[in-house]
C-alpha positions in Angstrom: -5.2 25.3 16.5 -4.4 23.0 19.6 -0.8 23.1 18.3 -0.1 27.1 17.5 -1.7 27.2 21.1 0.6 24.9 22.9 3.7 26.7 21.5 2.5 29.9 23.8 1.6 27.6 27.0 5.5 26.1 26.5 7.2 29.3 25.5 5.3 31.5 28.2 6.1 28.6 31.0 9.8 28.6 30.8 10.0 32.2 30.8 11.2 32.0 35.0 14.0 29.1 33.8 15.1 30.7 30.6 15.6 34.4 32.0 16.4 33.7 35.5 19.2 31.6 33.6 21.1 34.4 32.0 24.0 35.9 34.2 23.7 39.9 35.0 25.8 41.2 32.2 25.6 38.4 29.9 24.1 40.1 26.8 24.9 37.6 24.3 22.8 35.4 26.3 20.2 38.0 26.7 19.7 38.8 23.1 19.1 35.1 22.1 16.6 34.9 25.0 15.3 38.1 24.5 14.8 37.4 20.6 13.1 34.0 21.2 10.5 35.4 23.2 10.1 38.4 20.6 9.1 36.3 18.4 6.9 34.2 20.0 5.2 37.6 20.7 4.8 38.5 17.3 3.6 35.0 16.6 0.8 35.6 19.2 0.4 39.2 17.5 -0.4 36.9 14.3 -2.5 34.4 15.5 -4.8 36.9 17.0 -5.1 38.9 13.8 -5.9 36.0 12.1 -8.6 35.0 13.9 -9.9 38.9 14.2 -10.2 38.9 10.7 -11.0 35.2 9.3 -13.0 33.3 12.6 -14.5 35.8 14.7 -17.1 37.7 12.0 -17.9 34.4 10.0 -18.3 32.5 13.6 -20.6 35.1 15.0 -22.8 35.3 11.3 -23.4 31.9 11.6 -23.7 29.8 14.8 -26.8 31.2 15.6 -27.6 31.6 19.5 -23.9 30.9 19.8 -22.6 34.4 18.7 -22.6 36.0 22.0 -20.8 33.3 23.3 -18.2 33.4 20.5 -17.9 37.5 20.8 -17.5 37.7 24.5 -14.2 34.9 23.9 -13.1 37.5 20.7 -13.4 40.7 23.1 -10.6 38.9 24.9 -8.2 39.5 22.8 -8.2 43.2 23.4 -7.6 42.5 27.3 -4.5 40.6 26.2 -3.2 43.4 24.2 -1.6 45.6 27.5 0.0 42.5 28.8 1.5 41.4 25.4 2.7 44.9 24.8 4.0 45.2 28.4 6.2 41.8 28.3 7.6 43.4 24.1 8.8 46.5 26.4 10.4 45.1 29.0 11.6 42.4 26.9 13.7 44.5 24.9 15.0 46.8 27.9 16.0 43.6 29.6 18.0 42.3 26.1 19.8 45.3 25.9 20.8 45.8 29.6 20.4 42.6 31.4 20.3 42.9 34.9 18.9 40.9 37.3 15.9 43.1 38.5 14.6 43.9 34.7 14.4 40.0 34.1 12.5 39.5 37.3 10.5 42.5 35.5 10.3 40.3 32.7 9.4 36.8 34.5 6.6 38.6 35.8 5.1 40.1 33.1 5.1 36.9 31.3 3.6 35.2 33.9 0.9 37.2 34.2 0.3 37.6 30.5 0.3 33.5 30.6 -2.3 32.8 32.9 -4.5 35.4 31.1 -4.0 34.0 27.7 -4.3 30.3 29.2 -7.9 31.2 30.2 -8.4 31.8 26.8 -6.9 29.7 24.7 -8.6 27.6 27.1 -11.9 28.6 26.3 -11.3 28.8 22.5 -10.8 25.1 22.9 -13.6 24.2 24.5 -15.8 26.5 23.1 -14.9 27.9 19.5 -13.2 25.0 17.9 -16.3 22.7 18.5 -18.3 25.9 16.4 -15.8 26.0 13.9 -15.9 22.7 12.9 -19.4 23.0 12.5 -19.6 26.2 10.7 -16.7 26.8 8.6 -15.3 25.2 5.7 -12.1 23.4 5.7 -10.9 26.1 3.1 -12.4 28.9 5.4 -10.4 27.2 8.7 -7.4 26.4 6.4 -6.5 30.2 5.5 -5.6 30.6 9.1 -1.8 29.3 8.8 -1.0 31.5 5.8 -2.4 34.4 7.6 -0.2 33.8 10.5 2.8 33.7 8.6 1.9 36.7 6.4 1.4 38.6 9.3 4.5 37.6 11.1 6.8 40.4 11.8 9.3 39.0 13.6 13.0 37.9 12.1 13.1 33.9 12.9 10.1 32.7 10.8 12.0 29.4 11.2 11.5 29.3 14.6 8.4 29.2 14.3 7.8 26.7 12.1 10.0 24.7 14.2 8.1 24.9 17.1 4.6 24.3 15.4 5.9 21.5 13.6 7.1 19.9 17.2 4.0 20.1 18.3 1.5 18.5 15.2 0.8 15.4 14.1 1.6 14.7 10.3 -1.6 14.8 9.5 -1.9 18.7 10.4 1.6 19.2 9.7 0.7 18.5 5.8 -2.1 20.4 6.1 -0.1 23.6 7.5 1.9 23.1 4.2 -0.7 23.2 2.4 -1.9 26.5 2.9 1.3 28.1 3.0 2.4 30.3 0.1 5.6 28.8 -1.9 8.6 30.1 -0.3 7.1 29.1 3.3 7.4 25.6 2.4 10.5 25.7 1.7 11.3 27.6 4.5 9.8 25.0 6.7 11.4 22.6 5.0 14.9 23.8 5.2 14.8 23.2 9.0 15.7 19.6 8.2 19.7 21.0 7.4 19.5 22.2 11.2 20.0 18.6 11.8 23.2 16.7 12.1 24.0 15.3 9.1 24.8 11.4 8.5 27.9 9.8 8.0 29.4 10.9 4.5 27.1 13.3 3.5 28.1 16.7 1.3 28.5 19.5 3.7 25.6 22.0 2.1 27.3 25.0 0.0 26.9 28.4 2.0 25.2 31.4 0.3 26.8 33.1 -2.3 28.9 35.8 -0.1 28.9 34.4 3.0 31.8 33.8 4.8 32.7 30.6 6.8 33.2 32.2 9.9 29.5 34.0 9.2 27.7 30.9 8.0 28.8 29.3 11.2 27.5 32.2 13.4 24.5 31.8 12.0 24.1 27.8 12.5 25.2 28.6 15.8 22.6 31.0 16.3 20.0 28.8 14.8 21.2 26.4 17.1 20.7 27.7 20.0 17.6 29.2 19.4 16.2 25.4 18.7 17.4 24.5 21.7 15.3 27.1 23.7 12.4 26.0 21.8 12.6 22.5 23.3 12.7 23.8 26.7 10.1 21.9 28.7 8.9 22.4 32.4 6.3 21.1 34.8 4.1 24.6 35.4 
């Protein structure tokens, strides 16, 4: 949980360096930023849902005196909801016309929807995960990364993964494999060919169809999309 929850503290913190970065004009530049963020939204989306539906109703049935403590952290979510839906609007107006003004629209909402969700992620720290270790199973706990993915809407799963694998030990990275259905292992796996490869090694053979020229654009895209991911600041 500590892990999923750091990828939003990161992501939502470089919002001022990574939007104030892009030139008026530059949409190419935009898009890449603009999709990043998208789908760290729809990651949050997830993550929410998850716990709406697995943690919150087996928490609040079972840790006793606890419960309104536990329900008055779950109501939170639907505060969040304006501000995350806010920063997915102007978001995407921003991507598609990038001017100046509309990203200092877009710094601001993410911003704000950071130090709300901060508070609370906060709070789920210090207060939930100490009742969910007591009260559910590992199983129970353990459904939470499949959810998350299942739920995912956005179009870079493999962003994702990248980021929440950057950010676990090995320990919980197995574990997050572990409860993932088939195909998202390998997905999560196949992040490894993002690397450079050694000295020598068999260039990997593109898909069936694609073109070199397309292949590339899509390493390239990949690429770049990494590198925002291990953007790091100091707020």
């Amino acid at each position: 949980m500590k892990a999923v929850h750091q990828v939003f503290r990161d992501a939502f913190a470089a919002a001022p360096q990574l939007i104030d970065g892009v030139a008026a004009g530059d949409r190419s530049r935009a898009e890449l930023v603009g999709s990043f963020y998208a789908n760290v939204l729809s990651f949050l989306h997830g993550h929410h849902s998850g716990e709406d539906e697995l943690v919150w109703p087996l928490l609040t049935a079972r840790c006793g005196d606890a419960a309104a403590e536990v329900q008055r952290i779950a109501d939170q979510h639907g505060a969040l909801d304006p501000a995350i839906e806010r920063a997915e609007v102007l978001l995407g107006g921003w991507a598609a016309t990038p001017d100046p003004a509309l990203g200092a629209a877009v710094v601001q909402a993410l911003t704000q929807l950071r130090e709300v969700l901060v508070a609370h992620l906060d709070e789920e720290e210090e207060v939930v995960l100490p009742l969910a270790a007591e009260h559910l199973t590992v199983e129970e706990w353990g459904a939470l990364p499949a959810h998350g993915m299942k739920s995912f809407t956005g179009d870079k799963l493999w962003l994702i993964l990248g980021l929440l694998r950057d950010r676990m030990t090995q320990e919980q990275r197995d574990l997050m494999l572990a409860h993932m259905p088939p195909p998202l292992v390998v997905l999560a796996e196949r992040r490894r060919a993002l690397l450079p490869r050694p000295p020598g090694r068999a260039r990997p053979l593109r898909p069936a169809g694609a073109t070199p020229g397309v292949a590339r654009a899509r390493r390239q895209e990949r690429a770049s999309c990494l590198a925002l991911a291990t953007t790091r600041t100091t707020v």
